[in-house]
C-alpha positions in Angstrom: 264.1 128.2 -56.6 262.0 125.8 -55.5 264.2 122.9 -57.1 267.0 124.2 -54.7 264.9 123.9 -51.9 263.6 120.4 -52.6 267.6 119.2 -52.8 268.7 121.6 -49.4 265.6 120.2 -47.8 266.3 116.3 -48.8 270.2 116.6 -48.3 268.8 118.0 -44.6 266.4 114.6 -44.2 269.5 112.1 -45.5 271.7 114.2 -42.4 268.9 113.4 -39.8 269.0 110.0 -41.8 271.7 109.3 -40.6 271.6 111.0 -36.9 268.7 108.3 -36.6 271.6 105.9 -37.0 273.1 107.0 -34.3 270.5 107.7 -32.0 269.3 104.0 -32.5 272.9 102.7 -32.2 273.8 105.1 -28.2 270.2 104.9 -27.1 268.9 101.5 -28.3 272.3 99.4 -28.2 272.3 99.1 -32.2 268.7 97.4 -31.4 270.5 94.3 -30.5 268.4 93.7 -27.6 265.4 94.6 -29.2 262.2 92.2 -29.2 262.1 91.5 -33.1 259.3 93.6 -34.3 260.2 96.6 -32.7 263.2 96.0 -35.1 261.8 95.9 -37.5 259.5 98.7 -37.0 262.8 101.0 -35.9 264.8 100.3 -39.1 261.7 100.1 -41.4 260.9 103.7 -39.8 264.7 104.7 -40.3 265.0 103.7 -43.2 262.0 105.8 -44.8 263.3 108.7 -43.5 266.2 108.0 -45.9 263.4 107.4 -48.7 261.8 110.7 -48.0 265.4 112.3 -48.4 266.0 110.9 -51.6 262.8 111.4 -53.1 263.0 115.3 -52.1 266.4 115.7 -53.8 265.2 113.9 -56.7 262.5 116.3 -57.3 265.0 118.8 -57.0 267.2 117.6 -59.4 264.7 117.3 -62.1 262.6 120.1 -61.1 261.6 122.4 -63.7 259.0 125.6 -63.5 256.0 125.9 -64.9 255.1 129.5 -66.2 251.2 128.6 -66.2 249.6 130.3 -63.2 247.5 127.0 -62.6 249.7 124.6 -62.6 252.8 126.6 -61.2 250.0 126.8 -57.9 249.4 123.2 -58.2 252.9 122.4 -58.6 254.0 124.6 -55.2 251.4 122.7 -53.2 252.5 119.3 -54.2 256.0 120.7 -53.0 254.4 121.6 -49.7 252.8 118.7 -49.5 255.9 116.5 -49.7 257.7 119.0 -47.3 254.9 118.0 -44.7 255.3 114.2 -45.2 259.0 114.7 -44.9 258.2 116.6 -41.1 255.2 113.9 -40.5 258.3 110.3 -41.3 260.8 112.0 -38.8 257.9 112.9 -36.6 256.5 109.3 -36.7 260.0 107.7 -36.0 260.6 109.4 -32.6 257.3 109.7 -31.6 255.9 106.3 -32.3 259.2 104.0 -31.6 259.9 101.7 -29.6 256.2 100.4 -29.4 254.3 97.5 -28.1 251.6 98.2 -30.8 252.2 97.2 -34.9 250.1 100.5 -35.6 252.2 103.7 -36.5 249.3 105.8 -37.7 251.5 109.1 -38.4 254.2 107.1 -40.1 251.4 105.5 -41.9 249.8 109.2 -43.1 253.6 110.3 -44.1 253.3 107.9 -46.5 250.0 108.8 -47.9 250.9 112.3 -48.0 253.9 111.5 -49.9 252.3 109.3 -52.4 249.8 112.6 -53.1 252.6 115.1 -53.5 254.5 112.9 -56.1 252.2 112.0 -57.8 250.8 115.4 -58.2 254.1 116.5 -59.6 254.0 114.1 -61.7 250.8 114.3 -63.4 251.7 118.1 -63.6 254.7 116.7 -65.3 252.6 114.7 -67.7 250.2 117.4 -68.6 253.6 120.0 -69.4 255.5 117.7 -71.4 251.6 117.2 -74.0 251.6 120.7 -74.7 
């Protein structure tokens, strides 16, 4: 189940993925007038939300359950966790863009968060596939 919910949740983030695009094209004039590095910062920001999408389907696709009660816990909260960095990159986008300042600290935590809750599926992958 919670494979399924990894691919419904990152098919959702590639749809708001691409609402982004749209926003950023009716509100922002495609950021053609845009000073440079709020350009950058916009499609960088865009651009992970698509990351975020891909990386939640991915788990879903290869998603498999652990019947361990351990590592079955471990494995739920590493989903959870990437479900909240997932929230926290569309959170960042809209509420840190457009910006005078280079600084996007909840952007920046979406992508610590993210690097913790794959990489805890992985090593829980690791340690499943040794025994």
């Amino acid at each position: 189940m919670l494979g399924k919910i990894h691919i419904y949740i990152g098919i959702a983030i590639v749809i708001v993925f691409l609402l982004t695009g749209q926003y950023m094209h009716h509100n922002f004039n495609h950021l053609k007038d845009m000073e440079p590095m709020n350009r950058a910062l916009f499609r960088a920001g865009h651009l992970y939300i698509l990351l975020f999408g891909l990386i939640n389907i991915s788990l879903g696709a290869y998603f498999k359950p652990i019947e361990h009660k351990l590592f079955e816990k471990i494995q739920l909260l590493a989903s959870i966790i990437v479900f909240i960095a997932s929230f926290l990159v569309i959170l960042g986008f809209f509420q840190e863009l457009p910006s005078k300042e280079m600084d996007r600290p909840i952007t920046r935590y979406s992508l610590y968060v993210i690097l913790l809750g794959v990489s805890m599926h992985g090593l829980i992958s690791l340690i499943k596939n040794k025994r």
